[in-house]
Chimera marker file (.cmm) of the C-alpha trace (Angstrom):
<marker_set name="trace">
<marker id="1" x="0.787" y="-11.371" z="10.148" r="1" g="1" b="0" radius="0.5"/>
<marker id="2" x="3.210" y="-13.744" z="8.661" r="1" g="1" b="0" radius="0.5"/>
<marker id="3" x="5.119" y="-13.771" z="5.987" r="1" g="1" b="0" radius="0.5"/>
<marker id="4" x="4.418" y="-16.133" z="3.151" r="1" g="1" b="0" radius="0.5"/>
<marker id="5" x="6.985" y="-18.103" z="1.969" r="1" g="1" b="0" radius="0.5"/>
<marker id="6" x="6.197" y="-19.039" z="-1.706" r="1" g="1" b="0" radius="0.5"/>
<marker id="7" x="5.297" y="-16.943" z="-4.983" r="1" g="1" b="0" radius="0.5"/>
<marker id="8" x="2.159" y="-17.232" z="-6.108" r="1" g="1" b="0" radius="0.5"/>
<marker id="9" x="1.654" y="-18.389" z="-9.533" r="1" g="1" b="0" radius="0.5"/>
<marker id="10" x="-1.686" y="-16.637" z="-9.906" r="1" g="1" b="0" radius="0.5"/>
<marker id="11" x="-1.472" y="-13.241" z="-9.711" r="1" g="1" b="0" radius="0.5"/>
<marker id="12" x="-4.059" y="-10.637" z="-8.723" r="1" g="1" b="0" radius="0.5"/>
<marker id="13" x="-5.050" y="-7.835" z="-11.656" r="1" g="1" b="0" radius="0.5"/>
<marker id="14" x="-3.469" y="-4.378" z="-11.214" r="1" g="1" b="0" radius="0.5"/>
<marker id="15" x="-6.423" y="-3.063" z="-10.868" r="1" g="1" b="0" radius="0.5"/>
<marker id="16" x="-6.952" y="-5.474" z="-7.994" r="1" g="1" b="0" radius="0.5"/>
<marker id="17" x="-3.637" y="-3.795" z="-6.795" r="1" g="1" b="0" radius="0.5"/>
<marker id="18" x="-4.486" y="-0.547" z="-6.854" r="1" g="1" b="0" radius="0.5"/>
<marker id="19" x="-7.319" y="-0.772" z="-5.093" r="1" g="1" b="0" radius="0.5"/>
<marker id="20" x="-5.631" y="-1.745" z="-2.293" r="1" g="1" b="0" radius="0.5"/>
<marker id="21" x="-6.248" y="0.279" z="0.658" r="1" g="1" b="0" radius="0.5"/>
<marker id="22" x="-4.359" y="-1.333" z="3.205" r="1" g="1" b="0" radius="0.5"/>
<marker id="23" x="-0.389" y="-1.166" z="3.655" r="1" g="1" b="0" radius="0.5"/>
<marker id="24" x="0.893" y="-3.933" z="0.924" r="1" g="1" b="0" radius="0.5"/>
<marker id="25" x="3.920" y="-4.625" z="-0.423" r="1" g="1" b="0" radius="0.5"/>
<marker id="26" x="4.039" y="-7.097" z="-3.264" r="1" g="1" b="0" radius="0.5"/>
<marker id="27" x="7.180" y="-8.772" z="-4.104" r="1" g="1" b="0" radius="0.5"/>
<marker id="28" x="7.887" y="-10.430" z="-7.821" r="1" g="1" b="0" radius="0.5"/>
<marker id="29" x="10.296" y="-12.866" z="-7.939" r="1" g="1" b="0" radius="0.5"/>
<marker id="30" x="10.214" y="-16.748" z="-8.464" r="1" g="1" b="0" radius="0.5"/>
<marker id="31" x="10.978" y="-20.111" z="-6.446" r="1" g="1" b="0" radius="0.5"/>
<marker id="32" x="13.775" y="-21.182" z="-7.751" r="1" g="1" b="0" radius="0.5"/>
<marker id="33" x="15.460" y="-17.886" z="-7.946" r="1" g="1" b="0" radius="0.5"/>
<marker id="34" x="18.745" y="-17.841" z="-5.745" r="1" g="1" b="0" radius="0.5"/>
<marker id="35" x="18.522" y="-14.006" z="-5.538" r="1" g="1" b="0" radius="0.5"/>
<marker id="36" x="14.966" y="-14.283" z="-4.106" r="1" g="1" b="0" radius="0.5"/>
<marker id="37" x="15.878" y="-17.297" z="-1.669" r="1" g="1" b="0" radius="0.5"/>
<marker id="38" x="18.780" y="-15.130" z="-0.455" r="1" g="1" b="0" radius="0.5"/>
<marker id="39" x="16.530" y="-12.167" z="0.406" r="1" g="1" b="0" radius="0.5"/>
<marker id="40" x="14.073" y="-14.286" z="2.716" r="1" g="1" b="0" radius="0.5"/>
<marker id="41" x="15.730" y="-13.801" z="6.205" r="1" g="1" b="0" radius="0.5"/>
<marker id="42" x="15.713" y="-9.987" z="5.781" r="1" g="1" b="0" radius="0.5"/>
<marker id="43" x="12.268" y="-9.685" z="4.486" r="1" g="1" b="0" radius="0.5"/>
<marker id="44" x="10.869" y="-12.125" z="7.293" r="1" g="1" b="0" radius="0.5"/>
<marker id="45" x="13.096" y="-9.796" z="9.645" r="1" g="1" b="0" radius="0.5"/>
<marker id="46" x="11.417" y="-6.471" z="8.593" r="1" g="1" b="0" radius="0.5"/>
<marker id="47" x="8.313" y="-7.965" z="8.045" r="1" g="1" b="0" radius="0.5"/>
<marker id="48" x="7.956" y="-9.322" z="12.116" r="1" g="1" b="0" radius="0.5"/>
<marker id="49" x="8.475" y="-5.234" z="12.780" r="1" g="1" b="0" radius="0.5"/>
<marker id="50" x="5.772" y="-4.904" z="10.842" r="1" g="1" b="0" radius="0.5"/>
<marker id="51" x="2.597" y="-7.539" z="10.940" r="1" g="1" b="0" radius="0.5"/>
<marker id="52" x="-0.019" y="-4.961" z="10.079" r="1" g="1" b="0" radius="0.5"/>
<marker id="53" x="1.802" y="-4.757" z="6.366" r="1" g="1" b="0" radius="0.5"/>
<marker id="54" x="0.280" y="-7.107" z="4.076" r="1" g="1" b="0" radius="0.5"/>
<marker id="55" x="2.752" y="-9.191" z="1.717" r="1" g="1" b="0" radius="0.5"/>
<marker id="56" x="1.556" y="-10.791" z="-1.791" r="1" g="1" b="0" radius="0.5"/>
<marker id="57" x="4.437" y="-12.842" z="-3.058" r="1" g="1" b="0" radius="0.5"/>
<marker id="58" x="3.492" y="-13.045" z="-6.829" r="1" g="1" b="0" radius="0.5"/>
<marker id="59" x="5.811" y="-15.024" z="-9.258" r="1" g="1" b="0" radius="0.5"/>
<marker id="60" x="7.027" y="-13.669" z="-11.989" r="1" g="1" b="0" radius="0.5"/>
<marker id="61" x="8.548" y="-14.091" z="-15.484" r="1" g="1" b="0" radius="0.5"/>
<marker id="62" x="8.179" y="-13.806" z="-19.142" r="1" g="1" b="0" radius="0.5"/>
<marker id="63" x="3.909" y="-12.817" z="-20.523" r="1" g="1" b="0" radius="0.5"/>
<marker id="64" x="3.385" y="-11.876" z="-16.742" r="1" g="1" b="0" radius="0.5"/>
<marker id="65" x="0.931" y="-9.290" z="-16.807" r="1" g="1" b="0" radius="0.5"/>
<marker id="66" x="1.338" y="-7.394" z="-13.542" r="1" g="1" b="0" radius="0.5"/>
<marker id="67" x="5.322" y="-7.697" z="-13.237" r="1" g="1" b="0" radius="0.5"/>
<marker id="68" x="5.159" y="-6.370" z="-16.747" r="1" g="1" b="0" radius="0.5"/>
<marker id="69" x="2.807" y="-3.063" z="-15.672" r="1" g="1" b="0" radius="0.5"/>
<marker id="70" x="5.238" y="-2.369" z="-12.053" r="1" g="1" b="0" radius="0.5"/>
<marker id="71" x="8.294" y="-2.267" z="-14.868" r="1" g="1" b="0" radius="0.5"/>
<marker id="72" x="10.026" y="-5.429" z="-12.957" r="1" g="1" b="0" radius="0.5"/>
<marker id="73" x="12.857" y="-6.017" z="-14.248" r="1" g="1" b="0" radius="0.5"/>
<marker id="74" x="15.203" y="-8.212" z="-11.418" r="1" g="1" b="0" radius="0.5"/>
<marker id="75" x="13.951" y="-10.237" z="-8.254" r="1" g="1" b="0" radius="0.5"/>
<marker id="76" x="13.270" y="-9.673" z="-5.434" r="1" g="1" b="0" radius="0.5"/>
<marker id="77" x="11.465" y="-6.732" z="-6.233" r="1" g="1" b="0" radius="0.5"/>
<marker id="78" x="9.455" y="-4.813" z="-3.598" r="1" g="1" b="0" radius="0.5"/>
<marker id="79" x="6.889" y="-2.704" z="-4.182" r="1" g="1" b="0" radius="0.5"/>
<marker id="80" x="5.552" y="-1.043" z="-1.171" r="1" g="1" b="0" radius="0.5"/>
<marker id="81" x="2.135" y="0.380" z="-1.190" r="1" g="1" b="0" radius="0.5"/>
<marker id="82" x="-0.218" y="2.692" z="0.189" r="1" g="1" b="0" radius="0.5"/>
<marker id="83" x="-3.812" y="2.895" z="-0.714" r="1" g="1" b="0" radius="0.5"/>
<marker id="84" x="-2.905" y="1.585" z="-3.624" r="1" g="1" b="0" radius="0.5"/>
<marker id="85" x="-0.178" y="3.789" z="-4.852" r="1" g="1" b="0" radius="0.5"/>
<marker id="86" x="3.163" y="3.062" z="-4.863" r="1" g="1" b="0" radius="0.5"/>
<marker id="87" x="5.317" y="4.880" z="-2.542" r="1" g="1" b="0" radius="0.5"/>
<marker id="88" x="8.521" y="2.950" z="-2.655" r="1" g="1" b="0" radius="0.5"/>
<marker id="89" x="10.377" y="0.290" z="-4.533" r="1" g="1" b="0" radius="0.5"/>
<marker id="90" x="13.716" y="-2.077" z="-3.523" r="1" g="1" b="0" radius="0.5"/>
<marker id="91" x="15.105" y="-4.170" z="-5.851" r="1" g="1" b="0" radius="0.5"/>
<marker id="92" x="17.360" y="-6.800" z="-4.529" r="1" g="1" b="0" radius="0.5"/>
<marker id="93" x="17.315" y="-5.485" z="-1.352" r="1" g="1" b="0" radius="0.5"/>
<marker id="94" x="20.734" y="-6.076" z="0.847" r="1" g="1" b="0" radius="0.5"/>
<marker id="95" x="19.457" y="-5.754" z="4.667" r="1" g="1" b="0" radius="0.5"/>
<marker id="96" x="16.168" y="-6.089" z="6.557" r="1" g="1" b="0" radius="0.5"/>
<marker id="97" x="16.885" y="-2.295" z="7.670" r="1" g="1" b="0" radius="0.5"/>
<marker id="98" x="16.481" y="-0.900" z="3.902" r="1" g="1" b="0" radius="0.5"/>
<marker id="99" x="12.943" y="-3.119" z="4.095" r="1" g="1" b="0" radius="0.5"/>
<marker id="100" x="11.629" y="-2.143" z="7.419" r="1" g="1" b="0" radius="0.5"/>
<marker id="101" x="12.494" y="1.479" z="6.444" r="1" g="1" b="0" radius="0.5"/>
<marker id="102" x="10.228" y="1.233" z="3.530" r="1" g="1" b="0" radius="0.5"/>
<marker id="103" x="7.750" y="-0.641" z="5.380" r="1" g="1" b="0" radius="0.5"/>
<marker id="104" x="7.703" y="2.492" z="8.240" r="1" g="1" b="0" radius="0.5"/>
<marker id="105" x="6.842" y="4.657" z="5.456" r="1" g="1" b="0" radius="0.5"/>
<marker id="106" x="3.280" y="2.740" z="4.327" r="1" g="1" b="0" radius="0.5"/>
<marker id="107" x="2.830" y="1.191" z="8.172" r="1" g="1" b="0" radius="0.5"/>
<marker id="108" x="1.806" y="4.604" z="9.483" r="1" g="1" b="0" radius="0.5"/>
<marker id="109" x="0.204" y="2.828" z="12.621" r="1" g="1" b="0" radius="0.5"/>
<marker id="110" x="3.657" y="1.031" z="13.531" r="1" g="1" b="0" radius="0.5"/>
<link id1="1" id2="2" r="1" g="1" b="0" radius="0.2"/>
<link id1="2" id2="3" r="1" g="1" b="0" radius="0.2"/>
<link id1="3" id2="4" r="1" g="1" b="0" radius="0.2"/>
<link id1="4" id2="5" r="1" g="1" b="0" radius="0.2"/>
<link id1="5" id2="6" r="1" g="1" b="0" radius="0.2"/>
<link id1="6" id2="7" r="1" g="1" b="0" radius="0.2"/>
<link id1="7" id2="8" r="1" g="1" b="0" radius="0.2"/>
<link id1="8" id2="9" r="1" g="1" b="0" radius="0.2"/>
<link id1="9" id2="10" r="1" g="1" b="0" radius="0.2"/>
<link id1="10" id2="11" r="1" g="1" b="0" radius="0.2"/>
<link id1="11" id2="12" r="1" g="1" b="0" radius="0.2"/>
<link id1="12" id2="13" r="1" g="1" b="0" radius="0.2"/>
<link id1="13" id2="14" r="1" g="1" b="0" radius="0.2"/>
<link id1="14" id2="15" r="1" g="1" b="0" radius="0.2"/>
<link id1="15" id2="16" r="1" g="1" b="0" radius="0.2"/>
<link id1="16" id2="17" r="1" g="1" b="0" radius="0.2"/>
<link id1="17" id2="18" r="1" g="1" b="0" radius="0.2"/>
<link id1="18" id2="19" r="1" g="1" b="0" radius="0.2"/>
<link id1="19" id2="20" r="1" g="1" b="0" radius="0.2"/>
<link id1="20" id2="21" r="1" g="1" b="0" radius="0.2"/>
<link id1="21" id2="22" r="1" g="1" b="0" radius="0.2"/>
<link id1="22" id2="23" r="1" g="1" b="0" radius="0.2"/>
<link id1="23" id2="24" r="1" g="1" b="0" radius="0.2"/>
<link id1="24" id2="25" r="1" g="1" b="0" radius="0.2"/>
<link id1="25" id2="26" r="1" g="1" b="0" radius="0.2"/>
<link id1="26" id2="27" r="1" g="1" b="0" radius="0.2"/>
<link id1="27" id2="28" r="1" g="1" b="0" radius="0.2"/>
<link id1="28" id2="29" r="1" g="1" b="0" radius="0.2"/>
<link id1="29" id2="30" r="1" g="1" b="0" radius="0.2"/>
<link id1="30" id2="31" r="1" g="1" b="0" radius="0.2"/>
<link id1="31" id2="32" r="1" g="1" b="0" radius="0.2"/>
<link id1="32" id2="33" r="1" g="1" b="0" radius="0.2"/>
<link id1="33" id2="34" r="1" g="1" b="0" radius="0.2"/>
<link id1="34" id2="35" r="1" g="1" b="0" radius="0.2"/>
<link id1="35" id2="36" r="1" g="1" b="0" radius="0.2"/>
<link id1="36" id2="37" r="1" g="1" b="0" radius="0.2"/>
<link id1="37" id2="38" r="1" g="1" b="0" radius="0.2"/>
<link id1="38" id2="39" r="1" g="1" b="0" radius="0.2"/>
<link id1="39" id2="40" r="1" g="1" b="0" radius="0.2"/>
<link id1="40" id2="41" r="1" g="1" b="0" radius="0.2"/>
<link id1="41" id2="42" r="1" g="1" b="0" radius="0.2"/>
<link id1="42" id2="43" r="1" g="1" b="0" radius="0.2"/>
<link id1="43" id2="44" r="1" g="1" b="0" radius="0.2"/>
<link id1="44" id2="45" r="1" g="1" b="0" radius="0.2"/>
<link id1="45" id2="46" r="1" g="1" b="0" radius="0.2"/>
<link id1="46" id2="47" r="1" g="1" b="0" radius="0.2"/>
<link id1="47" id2="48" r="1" g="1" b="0" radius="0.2"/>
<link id1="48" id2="49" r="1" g="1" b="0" radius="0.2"/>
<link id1="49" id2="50" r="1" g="1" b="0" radius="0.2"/>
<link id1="50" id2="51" r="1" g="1" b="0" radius="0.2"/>
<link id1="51" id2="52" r="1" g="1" b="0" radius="0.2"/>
<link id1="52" id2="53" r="1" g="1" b="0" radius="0.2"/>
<link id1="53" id2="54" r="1" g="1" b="0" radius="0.2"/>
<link id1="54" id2="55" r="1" g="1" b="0" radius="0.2"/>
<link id1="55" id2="56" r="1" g="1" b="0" radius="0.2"/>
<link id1="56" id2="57" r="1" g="1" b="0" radius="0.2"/>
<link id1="57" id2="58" r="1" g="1" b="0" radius="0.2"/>
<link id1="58" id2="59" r="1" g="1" b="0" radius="0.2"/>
<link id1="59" id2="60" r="1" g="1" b="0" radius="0.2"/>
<link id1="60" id2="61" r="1" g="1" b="0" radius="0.2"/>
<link id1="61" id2="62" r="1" g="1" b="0" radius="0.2"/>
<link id1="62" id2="63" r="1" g="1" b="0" radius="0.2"/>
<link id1="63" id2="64" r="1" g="1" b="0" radius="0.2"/>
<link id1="64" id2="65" r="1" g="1" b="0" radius="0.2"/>
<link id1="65" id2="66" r="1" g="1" b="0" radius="0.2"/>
<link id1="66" id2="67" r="1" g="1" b="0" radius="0.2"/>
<link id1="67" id2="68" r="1" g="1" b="0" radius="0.2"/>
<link id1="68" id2="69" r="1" g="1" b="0" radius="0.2"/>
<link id1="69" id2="70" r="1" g="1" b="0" radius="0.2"/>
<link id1="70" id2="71" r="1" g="1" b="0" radius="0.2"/>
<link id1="71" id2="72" r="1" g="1" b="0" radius="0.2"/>
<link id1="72" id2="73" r="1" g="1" b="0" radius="0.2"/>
<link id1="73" id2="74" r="1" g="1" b="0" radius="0.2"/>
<link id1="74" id2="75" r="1" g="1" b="0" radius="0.2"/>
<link id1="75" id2="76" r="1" g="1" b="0" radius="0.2"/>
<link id1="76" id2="77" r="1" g="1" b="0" radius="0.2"/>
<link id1="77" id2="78" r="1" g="1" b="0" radius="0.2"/>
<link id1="78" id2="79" r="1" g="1" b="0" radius="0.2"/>
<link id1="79" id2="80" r="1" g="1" b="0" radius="0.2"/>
<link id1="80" id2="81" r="1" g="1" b="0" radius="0.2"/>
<link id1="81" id2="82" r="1" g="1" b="0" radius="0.2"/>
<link id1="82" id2="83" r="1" g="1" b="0" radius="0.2"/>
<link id1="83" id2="84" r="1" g="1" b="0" radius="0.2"/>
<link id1="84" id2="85" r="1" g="1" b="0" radius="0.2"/>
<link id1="85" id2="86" r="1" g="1" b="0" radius="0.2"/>
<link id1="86" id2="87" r="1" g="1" b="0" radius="0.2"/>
<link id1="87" id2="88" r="1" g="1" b="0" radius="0.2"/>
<link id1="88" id2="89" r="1" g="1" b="0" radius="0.2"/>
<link id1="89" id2="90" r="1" g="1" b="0" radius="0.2"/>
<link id1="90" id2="91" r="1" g="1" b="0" radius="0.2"/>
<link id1="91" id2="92" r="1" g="1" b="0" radius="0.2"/>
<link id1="92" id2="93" r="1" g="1" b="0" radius="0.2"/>
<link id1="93" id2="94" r="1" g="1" b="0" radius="0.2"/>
<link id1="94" id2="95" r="1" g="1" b="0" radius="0.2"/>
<link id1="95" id2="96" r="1" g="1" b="0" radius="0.2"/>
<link id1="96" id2="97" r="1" g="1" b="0" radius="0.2"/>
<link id1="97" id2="98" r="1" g="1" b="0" radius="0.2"/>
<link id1="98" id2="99" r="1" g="1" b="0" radius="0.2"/>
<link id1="99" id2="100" r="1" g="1" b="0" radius="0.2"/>
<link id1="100" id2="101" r="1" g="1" b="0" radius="0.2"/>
<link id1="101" id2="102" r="1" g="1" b="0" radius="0.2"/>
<link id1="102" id2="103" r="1" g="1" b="0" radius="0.2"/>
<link id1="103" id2="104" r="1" g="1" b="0" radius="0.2"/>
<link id1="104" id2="105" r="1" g="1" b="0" radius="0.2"/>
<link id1="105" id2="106" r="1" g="1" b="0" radius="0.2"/>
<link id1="106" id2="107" r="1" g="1" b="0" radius="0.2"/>
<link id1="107" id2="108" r="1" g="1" b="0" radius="0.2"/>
<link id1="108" id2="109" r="1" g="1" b="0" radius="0.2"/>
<link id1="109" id2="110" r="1" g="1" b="0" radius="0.2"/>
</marker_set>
């Protein structure tokens, strides 16, 4: 599975989220956030060790609902989730090592 490469300006509902029973990791951030852009090579990086993880980009910002109920406060955030339940959480993330480490712990089939 690939990557995608743009946030999403409509975003699922949490409950939609949580759900989820496949590995997912939804990321908040926006476009035209340098931070975000930065990140890109080292998610698509940890990501291409990973292509059974699904990724919802989801753009976020001020009255958005779901960034709001995962307590996002910078971007890129990461959440990384299993059956809907969220089992780990980078924020800004440095390296596609920290990424694919989180990803290894909801892709239990990798």
């Amino acid at each position: 599975m690939t990557t995608n490469t743009v946030y999403s300006a409509t975003a699922p509902d949490r409950a939609e989220i949580d759900a989820l029973q496949a590995p997912t990791v939804v990321e908040f951030g926006a476009n035209w956030c340098g931070y975000c852009q930065a990140a890109q090579p080292s998610i698509a990086a940890a990501f291409d060790r990973h292509p059974r993880v699904r990724h919802i980009r989801i753009e976020d910002g001020k009255g958005r609902k779901l960034g709001r109920s995962f307590g996002v406060k910078l971007w890129p955030t990461l959440i990384f989730l299993s059956q809907g339940r969220e089992v780990a959480r980078l924020v800004r993330p440095a390296d596609a090592d920290a990424i694919a480490e989180a990803l290894g712990r909801i892709d239990t089939g990798a």
